[in-house]
C-alpha positions as CSV (number, residue, x, y, z in Angstrom):
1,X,-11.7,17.1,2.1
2,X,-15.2,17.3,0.0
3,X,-13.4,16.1,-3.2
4,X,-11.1,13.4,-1.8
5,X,-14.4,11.9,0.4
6,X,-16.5,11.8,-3.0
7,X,-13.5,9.8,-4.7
8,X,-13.0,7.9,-1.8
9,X,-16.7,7.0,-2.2
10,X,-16.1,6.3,-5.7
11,X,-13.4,4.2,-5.5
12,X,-14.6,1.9,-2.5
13,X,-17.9,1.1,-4.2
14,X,-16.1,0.3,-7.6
15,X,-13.9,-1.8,-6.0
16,X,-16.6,-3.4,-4.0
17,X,-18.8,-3.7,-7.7
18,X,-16.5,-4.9,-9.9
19,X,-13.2,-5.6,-8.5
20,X,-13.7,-7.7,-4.8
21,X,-15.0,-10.9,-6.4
22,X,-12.3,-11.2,-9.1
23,X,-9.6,-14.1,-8.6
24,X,-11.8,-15.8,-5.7
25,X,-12.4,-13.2,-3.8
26,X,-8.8,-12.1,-3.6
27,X,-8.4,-8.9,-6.2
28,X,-6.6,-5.8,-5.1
29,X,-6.3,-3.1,-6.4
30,X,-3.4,0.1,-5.8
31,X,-4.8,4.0,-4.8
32,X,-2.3,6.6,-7.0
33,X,-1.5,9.7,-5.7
34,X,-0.4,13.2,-6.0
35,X,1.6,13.5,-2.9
36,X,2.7,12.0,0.9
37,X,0.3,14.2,2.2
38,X,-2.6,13.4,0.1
39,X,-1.5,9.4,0.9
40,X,-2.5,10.3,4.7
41,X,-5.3,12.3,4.0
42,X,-7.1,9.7,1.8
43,X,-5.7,6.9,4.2
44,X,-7.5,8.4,7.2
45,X,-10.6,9.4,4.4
46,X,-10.9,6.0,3.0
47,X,-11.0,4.1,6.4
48,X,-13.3,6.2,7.9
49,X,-15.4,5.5,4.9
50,X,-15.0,1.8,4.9
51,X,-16.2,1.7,9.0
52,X,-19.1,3.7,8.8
53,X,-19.9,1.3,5.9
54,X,-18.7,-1.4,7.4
55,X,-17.5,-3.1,4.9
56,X,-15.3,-6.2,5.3
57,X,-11.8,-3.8,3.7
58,X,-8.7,-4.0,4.5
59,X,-6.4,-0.7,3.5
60,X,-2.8,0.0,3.6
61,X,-0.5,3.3,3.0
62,X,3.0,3.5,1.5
63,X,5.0,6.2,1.3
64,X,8.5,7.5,2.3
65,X,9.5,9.4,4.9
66,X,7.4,11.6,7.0
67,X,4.7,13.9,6.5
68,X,3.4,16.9,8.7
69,X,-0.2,18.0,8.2
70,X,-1.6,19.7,11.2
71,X,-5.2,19.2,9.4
72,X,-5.1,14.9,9.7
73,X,-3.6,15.1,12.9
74,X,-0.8,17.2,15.4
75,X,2.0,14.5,15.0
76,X,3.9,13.5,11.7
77,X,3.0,10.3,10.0
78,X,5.5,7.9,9.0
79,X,4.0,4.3,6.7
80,X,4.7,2.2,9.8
81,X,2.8,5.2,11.9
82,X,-0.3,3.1,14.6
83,X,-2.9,5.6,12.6
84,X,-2.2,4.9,9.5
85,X,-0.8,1.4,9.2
86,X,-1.6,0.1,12.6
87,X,-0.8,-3.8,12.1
88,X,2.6,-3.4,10.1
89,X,3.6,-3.9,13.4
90,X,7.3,-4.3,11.6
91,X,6.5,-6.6,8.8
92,X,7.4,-5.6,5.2
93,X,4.7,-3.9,4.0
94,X,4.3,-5.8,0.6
95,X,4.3,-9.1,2.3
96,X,1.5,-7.8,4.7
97,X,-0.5,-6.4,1.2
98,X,-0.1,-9.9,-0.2
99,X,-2.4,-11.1,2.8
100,X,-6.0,-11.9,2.5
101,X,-7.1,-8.9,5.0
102,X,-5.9,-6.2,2.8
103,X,-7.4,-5.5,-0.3
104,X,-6.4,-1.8,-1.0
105,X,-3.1,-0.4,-1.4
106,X,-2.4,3.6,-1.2
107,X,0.7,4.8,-2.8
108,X,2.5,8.0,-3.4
109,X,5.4,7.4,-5.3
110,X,6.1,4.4,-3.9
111,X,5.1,0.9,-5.7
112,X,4.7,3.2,-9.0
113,X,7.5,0.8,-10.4
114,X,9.2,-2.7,-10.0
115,X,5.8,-3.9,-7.5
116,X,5.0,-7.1,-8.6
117,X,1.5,-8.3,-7.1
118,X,-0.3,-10.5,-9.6
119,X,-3.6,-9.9,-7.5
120,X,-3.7,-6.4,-8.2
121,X,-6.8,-6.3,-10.8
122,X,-7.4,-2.5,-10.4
123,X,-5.6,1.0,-10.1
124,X,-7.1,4.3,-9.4
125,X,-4.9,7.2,-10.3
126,X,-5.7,11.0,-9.0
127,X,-2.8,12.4,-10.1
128,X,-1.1,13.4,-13.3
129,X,0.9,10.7,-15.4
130,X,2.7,11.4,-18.0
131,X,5.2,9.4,-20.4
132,X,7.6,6.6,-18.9
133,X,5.7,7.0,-15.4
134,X,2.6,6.4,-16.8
135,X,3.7,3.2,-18.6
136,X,5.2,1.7,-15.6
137,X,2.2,2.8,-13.4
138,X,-0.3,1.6,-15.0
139,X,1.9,-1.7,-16.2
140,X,1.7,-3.1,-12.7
141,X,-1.6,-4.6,-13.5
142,X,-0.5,-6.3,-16.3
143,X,1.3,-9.3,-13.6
144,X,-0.3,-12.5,-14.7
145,X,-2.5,-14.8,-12.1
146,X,-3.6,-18.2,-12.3
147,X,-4.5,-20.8,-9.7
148,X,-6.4,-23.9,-10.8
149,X,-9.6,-22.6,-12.7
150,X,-9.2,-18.8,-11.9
151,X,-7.0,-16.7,-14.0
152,X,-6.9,-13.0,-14.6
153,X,-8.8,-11.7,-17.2
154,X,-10.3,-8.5,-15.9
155,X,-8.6,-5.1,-14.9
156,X,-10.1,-2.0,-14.3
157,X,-8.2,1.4,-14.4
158,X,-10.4,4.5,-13.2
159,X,-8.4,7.7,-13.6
160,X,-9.3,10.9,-12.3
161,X,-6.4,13.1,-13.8
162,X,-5.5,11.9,-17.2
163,X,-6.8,12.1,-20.5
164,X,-7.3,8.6,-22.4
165,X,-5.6,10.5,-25.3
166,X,-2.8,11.4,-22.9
167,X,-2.4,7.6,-21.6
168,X,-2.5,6.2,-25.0
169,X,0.3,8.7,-26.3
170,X,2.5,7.5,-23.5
171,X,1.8,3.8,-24.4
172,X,2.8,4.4,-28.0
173,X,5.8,5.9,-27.3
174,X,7.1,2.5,-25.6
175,X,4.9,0.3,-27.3
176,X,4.9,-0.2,-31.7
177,X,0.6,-0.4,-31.2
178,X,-1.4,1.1,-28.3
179,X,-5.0,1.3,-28.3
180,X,-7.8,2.0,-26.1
181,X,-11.0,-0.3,-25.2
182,X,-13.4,1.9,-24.2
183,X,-15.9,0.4,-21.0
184,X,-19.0,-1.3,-21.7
């Protein structure tokens, strides 16, 4: 719990820094993780973060299936579960993270590949990526944006897990040239 509230911490106030005001006001960014379970537990860690804050953020969980863990609560969570994704309220879940009242997107598995959200200006990845997965991880930022003046120019990916030298080995295994821009 100690660990996943300081990242928590971490990730909100990056977001809120760097990423909220990108494309209008309309960025999002996606929350990696390492498992279903850690999905709920950062879910439940990140809201509670955002209220006592509170901070205008809307979040959102995807995963498959259930998960049990007596420590977040005594019933099984399910995505489309009142605690953790209260006003899915039966919608699809990426049409309800295209809205304007949900910025941050928590993932386990799910939306790794094939999610195509141009908004989506930022990732935060606590949990190991390796090869192909990396690649298509970490290309779902690369979905262009433009709407009159405002285009996007700007990603950020902050990584908790991986190795820039790890990242850009994956990258050059798909890619002729990969290189890294370290942040100013």
């Amino acid at each position: 719990p100690y660990n996943i509230s300081q990242k928590v911490q971490i990730v909100v106030e990056h977001f809120r820094a760097n990423v909220q005001e990108l494309l209008g006001g309309k960025a999002k960014a996606m929350v990696v993780l390492q498992s279903r379970k850690e999905a709920v537990r950062w879910k439940l860690a990140i809201d509670k973060y955002i209220k006592e804050k509170g901070y205008p953020l809307g979040t959102l969980v995807a995963f498959s299936g259930e998960v049990v863990d007596k420590e977040s609560g005594p019933e099984p969570f399910t995505e489309t579960n009142q605690t953790v994704n209260p006003d899915l309220k039966g919608q699809d879940l990426k049409e309800v993270f295209a809205g304007e009242d949900y910025q941050l997107l928590l993932v386990a598995n799910k939306f790794q590949t094939g999610f195509d959200q141009p908004l989506l200006s930022a990732m935060y990845i606590d949990r190991r990526l390796a090869g192909v997965q990396a690649v298509q991880t970490l290309s779902r930022l690369n979905r262009a944006y433009k709407s009159g003046d405002i285009r996007k120019d700007t990603t950020y990916v902050l990584d908790f897990s991986d190795s820039s030298d790890e990242v850009l080995k994956a990258f050059s295994q798909y890619y002729g040239k990969a290189e890294l821009e370290a942040a100013t």
